[in-house]
C-alpha positions as MATLAB code, in Angstrom:
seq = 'XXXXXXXXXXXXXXXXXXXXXXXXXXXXXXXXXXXXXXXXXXXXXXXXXXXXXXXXXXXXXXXXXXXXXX';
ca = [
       6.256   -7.092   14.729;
       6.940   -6.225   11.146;
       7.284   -3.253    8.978;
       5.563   -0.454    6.404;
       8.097    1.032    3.934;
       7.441    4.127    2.148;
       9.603    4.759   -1.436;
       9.040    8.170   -3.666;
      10.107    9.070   -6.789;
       9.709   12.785   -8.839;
       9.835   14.196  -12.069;
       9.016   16.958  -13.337;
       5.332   16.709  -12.891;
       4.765   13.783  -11.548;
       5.109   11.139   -8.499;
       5.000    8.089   -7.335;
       4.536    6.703   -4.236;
       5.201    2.517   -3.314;
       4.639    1.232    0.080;
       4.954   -2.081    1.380;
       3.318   -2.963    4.660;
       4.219   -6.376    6.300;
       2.710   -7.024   10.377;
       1.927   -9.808   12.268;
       1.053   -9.393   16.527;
       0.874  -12.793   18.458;
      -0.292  -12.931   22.110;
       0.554  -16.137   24.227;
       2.376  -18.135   20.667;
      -1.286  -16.892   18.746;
      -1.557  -14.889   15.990;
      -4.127  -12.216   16.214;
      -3.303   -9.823   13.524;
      -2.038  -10.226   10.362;
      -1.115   -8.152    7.378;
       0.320   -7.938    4.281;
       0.080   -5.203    1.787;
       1.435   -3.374   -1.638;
       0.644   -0.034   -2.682;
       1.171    2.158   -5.261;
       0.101    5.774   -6.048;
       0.733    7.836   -8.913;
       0.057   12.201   -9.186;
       0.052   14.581  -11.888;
       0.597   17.972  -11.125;
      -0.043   17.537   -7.716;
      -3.538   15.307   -8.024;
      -3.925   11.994   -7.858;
      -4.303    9.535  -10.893;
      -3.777    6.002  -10.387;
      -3.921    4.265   -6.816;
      -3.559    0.252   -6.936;
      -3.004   -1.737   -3.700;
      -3.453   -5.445   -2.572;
      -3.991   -6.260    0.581;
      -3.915   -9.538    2.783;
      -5.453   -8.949    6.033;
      -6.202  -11.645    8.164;
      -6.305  -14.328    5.614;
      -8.571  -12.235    3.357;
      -7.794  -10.504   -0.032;
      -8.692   -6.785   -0.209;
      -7.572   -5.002   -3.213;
      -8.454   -1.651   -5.044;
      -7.741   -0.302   -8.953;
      -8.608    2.974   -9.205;
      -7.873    5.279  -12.275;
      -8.963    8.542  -12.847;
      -9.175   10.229  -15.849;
      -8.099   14.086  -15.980;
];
């Protein structure tokens, strides 16, 4: 059916987080769900500060670009 891999990295104060996310389901030869995806997230001192994915679900583009400022 497909995956979802998580990968972290540390510092000192800070992480990372990267996932990639790759599904497809078929019933009878059809495909019914789809999805590919890539993720990252970023914390400082244990709060979050940067999350970016992009997402293909189903033939349609979903994405997000958040910062946030401390």
């Amino acid at each position: 059916i497909g995956h979802s891999n998580y990968y972290f990295t540390h510092s000192e104060n800070e992480m990372s987080v990267t996932n990639d996310t790759q599904f497809e389901v078929e019933l009878f030869g059809v495909k019914i769900f789809s999805i590919n995806s890539k993720s990252i997230e970023k914390y400082e001192n244990d709060k979050l500060v940067f999350f970016k994915s992009n997402t293909l679900q189903n033939d349609k583009k979903k994405y997000v670009n958040l910062n946030i400022l401390i």
